[in-house]
C-alpha positions in Angstrom: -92.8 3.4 140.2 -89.5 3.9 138.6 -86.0 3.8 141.4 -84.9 6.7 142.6 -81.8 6.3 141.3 -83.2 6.8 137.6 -82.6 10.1 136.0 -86.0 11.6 135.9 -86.2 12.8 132.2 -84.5 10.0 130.8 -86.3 8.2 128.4 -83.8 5.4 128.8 -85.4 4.8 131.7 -88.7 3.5 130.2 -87.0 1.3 128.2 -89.7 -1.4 127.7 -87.7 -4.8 126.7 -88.7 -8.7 128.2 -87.0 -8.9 131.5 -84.8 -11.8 130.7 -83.1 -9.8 128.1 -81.9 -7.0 130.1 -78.0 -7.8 131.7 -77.3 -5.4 135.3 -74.5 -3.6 135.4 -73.2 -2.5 138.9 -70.8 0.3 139.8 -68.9 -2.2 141.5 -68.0 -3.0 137.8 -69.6 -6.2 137.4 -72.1 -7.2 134.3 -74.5 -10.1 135.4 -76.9 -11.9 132.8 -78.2 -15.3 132.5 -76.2 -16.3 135.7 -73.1 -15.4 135.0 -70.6 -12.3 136.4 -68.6 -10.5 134.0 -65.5 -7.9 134.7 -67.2 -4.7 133.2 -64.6 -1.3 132.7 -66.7 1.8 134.0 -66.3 5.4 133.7 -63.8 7.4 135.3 -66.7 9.8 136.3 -68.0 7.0 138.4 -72.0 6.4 137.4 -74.2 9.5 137.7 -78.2 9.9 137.2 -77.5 13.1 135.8 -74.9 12.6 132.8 -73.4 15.5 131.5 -70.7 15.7 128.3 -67.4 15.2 129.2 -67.9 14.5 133.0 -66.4 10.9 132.4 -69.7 9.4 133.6 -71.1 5.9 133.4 -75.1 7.0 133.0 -77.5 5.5 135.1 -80.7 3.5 133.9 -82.0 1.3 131.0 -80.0 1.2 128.2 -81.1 -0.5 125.0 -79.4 -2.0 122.6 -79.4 -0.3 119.2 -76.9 -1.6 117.3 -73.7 -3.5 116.5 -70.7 -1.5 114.5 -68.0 -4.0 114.2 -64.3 -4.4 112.1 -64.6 -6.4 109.4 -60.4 -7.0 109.0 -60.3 -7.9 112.9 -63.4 -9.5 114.3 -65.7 -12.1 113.4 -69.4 -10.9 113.5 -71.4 -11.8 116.4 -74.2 -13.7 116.3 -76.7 -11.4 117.2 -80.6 -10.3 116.9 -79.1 -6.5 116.5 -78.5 -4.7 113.0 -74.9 -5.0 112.5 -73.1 -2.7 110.1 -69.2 -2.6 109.3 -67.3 0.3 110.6 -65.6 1.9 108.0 -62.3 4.5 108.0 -64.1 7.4 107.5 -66.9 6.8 110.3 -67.3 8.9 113.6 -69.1 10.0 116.1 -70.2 13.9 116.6 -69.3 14.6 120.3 -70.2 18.2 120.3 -73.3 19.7 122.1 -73.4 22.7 119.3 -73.6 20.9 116.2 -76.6 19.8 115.0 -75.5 15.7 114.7 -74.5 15.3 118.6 -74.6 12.2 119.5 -75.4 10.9 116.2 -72.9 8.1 113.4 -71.3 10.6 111.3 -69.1 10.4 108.0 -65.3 11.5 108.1 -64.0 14.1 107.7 -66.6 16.3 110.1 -66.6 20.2 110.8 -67.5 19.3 114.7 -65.8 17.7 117.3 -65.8 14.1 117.1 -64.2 10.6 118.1 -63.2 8.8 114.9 -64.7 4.6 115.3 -61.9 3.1 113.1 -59.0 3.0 115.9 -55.5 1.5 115.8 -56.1 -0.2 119.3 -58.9 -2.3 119.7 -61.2 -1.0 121.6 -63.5 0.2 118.8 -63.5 -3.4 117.4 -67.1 -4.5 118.2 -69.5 -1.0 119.6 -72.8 -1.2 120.7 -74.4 1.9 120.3 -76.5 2.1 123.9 -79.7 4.1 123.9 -78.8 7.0 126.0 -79.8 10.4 125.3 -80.9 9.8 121.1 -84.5 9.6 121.7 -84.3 13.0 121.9 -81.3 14.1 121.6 -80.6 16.8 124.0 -77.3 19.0 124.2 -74.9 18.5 126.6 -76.6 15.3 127.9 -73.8 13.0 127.2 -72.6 11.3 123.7 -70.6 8.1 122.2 -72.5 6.0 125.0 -71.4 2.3 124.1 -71.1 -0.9 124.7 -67.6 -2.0 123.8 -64.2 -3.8 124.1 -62.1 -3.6 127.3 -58.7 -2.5 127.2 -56.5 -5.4 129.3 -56.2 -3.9 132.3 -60.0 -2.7 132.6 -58.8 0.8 132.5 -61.8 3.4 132.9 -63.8 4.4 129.9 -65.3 7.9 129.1 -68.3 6.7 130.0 -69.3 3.6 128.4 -69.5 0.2 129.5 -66.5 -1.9 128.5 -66.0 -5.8 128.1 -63.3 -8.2 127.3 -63.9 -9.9 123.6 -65.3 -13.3 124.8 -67.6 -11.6 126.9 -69.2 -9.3 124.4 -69.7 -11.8 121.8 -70.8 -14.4 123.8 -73.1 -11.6 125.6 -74.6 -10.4 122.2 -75.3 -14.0 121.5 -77.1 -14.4 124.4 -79.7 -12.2 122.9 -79.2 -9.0 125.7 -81.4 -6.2 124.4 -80.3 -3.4 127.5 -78.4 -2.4 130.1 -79.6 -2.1 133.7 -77.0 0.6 135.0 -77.5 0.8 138.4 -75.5 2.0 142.3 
């Protein structure tokens, strides 16, 4: 029986990974795996069951990993189990429920709304791309969920789940293959 605190149709929330692998994330903003706590950024929606673009929302349920996007000229690669590919300048992210690639990479410059992955701050540095709503995609469900780098003060995200660099890396290398988003 799945919690009630799941979102109903998400397919996130059959995730089927080995137990050990998955790291809880609480809205307390807290990540715990392999017995240790790390300060996790939120969103500034709070965490919701049902996400909805734009609301600012941290989603709730299992997330899988998908992949690693990193910066080549800032970071060292990860070691990590997950298929890592270079972000370059002209790669995005479509962020808008009418187009047919929302919530899907895209290539620069794009007709739709979008969030550009190559940033002049660091936040964008290492990405995750989280397994929330791509398996269908459906509109207005929520985009650009990730996995990513905090800013210092653990300022809220737009949804994702943020963490400081040591963190991530030594999270990835850890071999974490979801997200538990949870109350």
């Amino acid at each position: 029986m799945m919690p009630t605190w799941l979102p109903k149709n998400s397919v996130s929330a059959t995730c089927l990974v080995d137990p050990a692998t998955i790291a809880s994330v609480t809205g307390d903003g807290w990540l715990r795996f392999r017995g240790r706590q790390l300060r996790a950024a939120l969103g500034r929606g709070g965490l919701r069951a049902e996400k909805q673009e734009g609301d600012g929302a941290t989603p709730l349920g299992r997330l899988p990993l998908r992949r690693l996007l990193y910066r080549a000229d800032r970071v060292a690669i990860p070691a990590t189990a997950l298929p890592r590919e270079p972000i370059t300048a002209d790669d995005g992210w479509c962020d808008d429920p009418a187009h047919a690639d929302y919530n899907r990479a895209i290539r620069l410059p794009h007709p739709a709304r979008h969030e550009a992955l190559w940033r002049q701050d660091p936040v964008y540095d290492l990405v995750v791309v989280l397994g929330w709503n791509d398996a269908p995609v459906i509109r207005n469900r929520g985009s650009a969920i990730f996995l990513h780098l905090a800013r210092p003060d653990y300022a809220p995200t737009d949804g994702c789940v943020a963490l400081a660099l040591p963190d991530l890396t030594w999270l990835l290398m850890q071999g974490v293959a979801a997200l538990e988003i949870r109350p």
